[in-house]
PDB file as gemmi writes it, atoms N, CA and C in Angstrom:
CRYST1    1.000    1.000    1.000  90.00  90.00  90.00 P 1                      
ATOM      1  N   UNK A   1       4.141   7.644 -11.571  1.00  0.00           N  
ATOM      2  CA  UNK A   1       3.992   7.998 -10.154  1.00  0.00           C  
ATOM      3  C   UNK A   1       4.702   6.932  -9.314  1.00  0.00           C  
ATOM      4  N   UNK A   2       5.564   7.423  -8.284  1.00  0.00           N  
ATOM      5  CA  UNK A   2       6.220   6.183  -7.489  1.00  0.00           C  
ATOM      6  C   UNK A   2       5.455   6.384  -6.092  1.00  0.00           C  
ATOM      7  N   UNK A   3       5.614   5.104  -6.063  1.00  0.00           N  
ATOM      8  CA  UNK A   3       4.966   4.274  -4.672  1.00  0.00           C  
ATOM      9  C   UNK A   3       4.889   5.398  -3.654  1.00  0.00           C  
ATOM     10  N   UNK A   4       5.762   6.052  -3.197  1.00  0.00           N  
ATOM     11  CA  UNK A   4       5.707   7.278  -1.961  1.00  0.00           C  
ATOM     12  C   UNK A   4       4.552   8.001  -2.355  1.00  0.00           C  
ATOM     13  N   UNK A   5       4.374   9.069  -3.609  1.00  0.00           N  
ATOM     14  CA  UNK A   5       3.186   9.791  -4.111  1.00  0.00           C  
ATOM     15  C   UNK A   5       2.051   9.069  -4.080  1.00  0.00           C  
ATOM     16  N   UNK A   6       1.872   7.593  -4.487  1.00  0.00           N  
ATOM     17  CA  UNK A   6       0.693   6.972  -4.643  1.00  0.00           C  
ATOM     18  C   UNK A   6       0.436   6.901  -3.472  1.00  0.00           C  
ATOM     19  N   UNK A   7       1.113   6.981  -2.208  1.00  0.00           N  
ATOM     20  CA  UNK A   7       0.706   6.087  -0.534  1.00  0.00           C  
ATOM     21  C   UNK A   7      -0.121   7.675   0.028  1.00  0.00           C  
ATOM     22  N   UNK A   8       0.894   9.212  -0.389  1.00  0.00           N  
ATOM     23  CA  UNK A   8      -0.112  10.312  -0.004  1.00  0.00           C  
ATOM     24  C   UNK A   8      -1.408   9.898  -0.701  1.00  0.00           C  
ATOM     25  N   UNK A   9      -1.369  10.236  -2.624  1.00  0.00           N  
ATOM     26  CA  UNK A   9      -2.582  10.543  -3.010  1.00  0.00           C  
ATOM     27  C   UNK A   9      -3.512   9.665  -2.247  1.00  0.00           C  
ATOM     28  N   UNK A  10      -3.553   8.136  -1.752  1.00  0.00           N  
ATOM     29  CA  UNK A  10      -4.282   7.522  -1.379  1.00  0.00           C  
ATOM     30  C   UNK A  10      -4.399   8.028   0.046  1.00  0.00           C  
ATOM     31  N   UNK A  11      -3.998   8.223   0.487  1.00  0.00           N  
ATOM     32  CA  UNK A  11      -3.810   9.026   2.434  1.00  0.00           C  
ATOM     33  C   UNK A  11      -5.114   9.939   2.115  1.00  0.00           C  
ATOM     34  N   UNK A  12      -4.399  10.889   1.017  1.00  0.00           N  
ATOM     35  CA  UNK A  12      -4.776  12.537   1.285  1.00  0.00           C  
ATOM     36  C   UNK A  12      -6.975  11.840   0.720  1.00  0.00           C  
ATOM     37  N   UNK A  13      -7.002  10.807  -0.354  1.00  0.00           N  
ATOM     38  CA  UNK A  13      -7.804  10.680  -0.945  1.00  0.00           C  
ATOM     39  C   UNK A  13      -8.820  10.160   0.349  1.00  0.00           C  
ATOM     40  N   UNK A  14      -8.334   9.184   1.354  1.00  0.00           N  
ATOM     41  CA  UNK A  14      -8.937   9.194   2.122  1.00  0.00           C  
ATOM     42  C   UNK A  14      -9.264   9.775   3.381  1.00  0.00           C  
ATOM     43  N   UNK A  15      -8.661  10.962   3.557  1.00  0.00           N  
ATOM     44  CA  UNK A  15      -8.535  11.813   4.428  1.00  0.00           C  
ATOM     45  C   UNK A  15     -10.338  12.885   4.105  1.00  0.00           C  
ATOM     46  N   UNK A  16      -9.742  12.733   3.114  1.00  0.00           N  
ATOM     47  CA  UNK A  16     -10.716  13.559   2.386  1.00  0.00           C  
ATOM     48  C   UNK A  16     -12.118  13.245   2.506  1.00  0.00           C  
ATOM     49  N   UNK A  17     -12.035  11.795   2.140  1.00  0.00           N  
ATOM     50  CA  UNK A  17     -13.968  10.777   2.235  1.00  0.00           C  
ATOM     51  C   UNK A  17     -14.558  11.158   3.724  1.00  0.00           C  
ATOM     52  N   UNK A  18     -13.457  10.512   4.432  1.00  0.00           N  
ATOM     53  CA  UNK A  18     -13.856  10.690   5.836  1.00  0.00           C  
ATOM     54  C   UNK A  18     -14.163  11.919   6.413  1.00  0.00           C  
ATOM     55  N   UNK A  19     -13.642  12.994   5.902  1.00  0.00           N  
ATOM     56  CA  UNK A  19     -14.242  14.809   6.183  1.00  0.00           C  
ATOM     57  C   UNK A  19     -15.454  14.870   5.731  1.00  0.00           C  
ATOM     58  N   UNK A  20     -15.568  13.977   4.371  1.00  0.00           N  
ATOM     59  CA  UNK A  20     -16.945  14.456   3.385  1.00  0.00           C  
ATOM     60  C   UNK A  20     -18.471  13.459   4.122  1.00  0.00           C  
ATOM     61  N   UNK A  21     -17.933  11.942   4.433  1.00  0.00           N  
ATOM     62  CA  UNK A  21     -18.363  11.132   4.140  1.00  0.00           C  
ATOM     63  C   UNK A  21     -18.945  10.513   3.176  1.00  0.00           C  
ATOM     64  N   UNK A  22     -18.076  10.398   2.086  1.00  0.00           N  
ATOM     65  CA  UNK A  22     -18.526   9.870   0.668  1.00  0.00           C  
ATOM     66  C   UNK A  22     -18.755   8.229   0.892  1.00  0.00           C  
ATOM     67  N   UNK A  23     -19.278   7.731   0.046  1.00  0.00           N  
ATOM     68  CA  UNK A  23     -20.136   6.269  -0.203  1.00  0.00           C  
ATOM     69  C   UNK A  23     -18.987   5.278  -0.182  1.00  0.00           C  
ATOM     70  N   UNK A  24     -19.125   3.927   0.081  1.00  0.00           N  
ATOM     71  CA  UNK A  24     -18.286   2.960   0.485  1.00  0.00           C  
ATOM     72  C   UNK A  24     -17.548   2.881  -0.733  1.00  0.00           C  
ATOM     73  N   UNK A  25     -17.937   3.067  -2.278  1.00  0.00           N  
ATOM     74  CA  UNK A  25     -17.504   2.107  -3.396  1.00  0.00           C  
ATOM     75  C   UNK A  25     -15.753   3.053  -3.471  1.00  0.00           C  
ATOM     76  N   UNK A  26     -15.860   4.499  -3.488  1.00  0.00           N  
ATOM     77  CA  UNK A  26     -14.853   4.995  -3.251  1.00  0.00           C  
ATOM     78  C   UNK A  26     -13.363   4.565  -2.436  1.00  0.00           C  
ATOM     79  N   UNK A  27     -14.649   4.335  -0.812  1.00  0.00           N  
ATOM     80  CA  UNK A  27     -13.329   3.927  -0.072  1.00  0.00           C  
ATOM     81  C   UNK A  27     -12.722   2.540  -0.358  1.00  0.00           C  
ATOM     82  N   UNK A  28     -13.338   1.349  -1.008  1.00  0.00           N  
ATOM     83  CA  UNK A  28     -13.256   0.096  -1.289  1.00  0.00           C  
ATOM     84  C   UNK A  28     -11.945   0.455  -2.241  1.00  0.00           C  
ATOM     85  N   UNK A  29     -11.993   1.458  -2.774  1.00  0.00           N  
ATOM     86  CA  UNK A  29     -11.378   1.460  -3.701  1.00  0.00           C  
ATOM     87  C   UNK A  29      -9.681   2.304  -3.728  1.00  0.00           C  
ATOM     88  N   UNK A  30     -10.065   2.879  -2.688  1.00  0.00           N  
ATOM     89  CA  UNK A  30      -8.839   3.563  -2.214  1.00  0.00           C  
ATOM     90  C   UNK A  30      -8.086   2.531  -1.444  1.00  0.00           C  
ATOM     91  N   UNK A  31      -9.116   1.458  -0.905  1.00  0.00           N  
ATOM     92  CA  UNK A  31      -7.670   0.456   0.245  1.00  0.00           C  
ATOM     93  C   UNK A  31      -7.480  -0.468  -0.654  1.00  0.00           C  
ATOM     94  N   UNK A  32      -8.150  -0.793  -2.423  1.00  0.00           N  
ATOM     95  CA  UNK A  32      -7.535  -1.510  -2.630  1.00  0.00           C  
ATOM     96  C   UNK A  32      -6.011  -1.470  -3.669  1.00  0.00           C  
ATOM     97  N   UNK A  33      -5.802   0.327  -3.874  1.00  0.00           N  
ATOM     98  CA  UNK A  33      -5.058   0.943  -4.495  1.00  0.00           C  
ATOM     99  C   UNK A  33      -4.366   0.679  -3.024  1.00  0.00           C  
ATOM    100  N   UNK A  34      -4.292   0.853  -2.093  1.00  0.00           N  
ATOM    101  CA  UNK A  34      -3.296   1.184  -0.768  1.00  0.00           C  
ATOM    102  C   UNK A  34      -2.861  -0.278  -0.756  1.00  0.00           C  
ATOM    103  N   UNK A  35      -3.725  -1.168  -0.783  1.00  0.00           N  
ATOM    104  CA  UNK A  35      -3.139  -2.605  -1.028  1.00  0.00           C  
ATOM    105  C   UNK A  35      -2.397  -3.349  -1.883  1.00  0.00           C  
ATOM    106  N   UNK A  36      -2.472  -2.259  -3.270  1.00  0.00           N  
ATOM    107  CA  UNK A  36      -1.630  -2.863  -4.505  1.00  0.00           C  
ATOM    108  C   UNK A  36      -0.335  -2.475  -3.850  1.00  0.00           C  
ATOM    109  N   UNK A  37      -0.462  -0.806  -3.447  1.00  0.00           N  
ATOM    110  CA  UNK A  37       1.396  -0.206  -3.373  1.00  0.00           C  
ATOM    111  C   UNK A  37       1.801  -0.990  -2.292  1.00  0.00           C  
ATOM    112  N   UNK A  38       1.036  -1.432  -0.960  1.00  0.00           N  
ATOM    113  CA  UNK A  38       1.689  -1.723   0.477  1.00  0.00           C  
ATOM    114  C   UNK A  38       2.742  -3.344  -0.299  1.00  0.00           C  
ATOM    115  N   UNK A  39       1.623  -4.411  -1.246  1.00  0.00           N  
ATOM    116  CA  UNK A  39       2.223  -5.431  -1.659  1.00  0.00           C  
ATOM    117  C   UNK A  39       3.240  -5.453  -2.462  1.00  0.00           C  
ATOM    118  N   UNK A  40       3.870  -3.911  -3.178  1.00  0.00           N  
ATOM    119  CA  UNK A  40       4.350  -3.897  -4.155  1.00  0.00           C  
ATOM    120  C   UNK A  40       5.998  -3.668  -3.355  1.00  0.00           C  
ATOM    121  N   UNK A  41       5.571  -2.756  -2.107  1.00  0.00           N  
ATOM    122  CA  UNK A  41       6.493  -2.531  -0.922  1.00  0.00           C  
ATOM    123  C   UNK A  41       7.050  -3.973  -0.606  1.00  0.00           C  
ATOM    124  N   UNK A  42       6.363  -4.795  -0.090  1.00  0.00           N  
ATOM    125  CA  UNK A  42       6.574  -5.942   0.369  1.00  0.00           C  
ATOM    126  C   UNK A  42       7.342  -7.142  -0.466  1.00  0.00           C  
ATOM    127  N   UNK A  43       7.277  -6.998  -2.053  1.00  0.00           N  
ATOM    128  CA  UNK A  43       7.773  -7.373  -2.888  1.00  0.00           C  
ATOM    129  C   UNK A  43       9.138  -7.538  -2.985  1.00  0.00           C  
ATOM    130  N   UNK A  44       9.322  -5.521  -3.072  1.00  0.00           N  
ATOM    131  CA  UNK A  44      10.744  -5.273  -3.010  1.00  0.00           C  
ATOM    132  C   UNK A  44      11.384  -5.851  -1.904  1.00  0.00           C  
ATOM    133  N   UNK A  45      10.993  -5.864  -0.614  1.00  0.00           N  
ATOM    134  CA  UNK A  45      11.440  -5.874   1.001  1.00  0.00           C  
ATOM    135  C   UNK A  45      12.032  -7.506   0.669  1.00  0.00           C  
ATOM    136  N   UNK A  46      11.139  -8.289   0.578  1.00  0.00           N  
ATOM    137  CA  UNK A  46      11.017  -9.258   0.246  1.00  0.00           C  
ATOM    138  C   UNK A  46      12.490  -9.891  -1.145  1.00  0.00           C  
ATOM    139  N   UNK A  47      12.793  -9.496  -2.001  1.00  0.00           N  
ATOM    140  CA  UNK A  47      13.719  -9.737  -2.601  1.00  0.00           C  
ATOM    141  C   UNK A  47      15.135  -9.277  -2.186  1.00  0.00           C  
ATOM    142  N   UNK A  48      14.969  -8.614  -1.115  1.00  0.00           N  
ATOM    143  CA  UNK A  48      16.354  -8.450   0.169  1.00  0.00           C  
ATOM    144  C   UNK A  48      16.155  -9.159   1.059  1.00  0.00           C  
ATOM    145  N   UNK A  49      15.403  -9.450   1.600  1.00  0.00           N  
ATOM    146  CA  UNK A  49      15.356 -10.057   2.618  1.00  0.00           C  
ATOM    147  C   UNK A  49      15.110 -12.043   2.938  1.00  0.00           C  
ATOM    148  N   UNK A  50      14.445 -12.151   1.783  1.00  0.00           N  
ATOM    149  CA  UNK A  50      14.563 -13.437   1.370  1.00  0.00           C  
ATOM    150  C   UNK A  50      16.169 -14.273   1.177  1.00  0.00           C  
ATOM    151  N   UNK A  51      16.666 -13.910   0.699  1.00  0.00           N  
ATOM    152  CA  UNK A  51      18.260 -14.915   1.200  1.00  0.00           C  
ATOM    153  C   UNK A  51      18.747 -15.054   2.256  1.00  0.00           C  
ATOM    154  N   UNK A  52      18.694 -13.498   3.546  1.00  0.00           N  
ATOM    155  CA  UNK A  52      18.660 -13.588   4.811  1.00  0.00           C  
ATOM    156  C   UNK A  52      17.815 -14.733   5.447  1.00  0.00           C  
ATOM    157  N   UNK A  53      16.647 -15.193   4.797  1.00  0.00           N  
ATOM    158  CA  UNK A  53      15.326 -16.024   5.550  1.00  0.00           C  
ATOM    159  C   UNK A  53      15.868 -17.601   5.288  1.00  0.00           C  
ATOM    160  N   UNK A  54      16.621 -17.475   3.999  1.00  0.00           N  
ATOM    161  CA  UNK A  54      16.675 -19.182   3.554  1.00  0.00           C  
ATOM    162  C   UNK A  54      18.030 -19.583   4.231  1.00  0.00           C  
ATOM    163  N   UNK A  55      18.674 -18.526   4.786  1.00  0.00           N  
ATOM    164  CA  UNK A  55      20.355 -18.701   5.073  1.00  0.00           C  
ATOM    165  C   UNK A  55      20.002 -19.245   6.883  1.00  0.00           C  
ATOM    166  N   UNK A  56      18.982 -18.311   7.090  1.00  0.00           N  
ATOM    167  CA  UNK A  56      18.952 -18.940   8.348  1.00  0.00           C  
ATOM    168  C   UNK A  56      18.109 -20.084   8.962  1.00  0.00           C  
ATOM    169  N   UNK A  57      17.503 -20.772   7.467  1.00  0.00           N  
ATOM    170  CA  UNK A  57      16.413 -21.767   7.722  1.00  0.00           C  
ATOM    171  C   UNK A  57      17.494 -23.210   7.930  1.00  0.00           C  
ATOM    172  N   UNK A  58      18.544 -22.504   7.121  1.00  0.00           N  
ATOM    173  CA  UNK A  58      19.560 -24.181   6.723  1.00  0.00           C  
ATOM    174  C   UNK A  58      19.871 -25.085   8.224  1.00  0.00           C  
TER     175      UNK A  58                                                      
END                                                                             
């Protein structure tokens, strides 16, 4: 599954709690799946954008 599909299923997953109101352990668990992909985003972003950051620190 790539990062785009995982960011719905987690959307649609919490779209969903909040209609139902299902129990916290769920949602704990959906932001911390939303938190793996957002860091995994940031990773990539981050290995482009990092030589831009050190070029202009000099």
């Amino acid at each position: 599954m790539d990062k785009k599909e995982e960011l719905v299923k987690v959307h649609n997953q919490l779209m969903t709690m909040s209609a139902q109101g299902d129990g916290m352990i769920l949602l704990a668990d959906a932001i911390l799946r939303l938190r793996t992909v957002i860091a995994s985003f940031q990773d990539d972003e981050s290995k482009e954008i990092q030589p831009d950051k050190r070029e202009k620190g000099k």
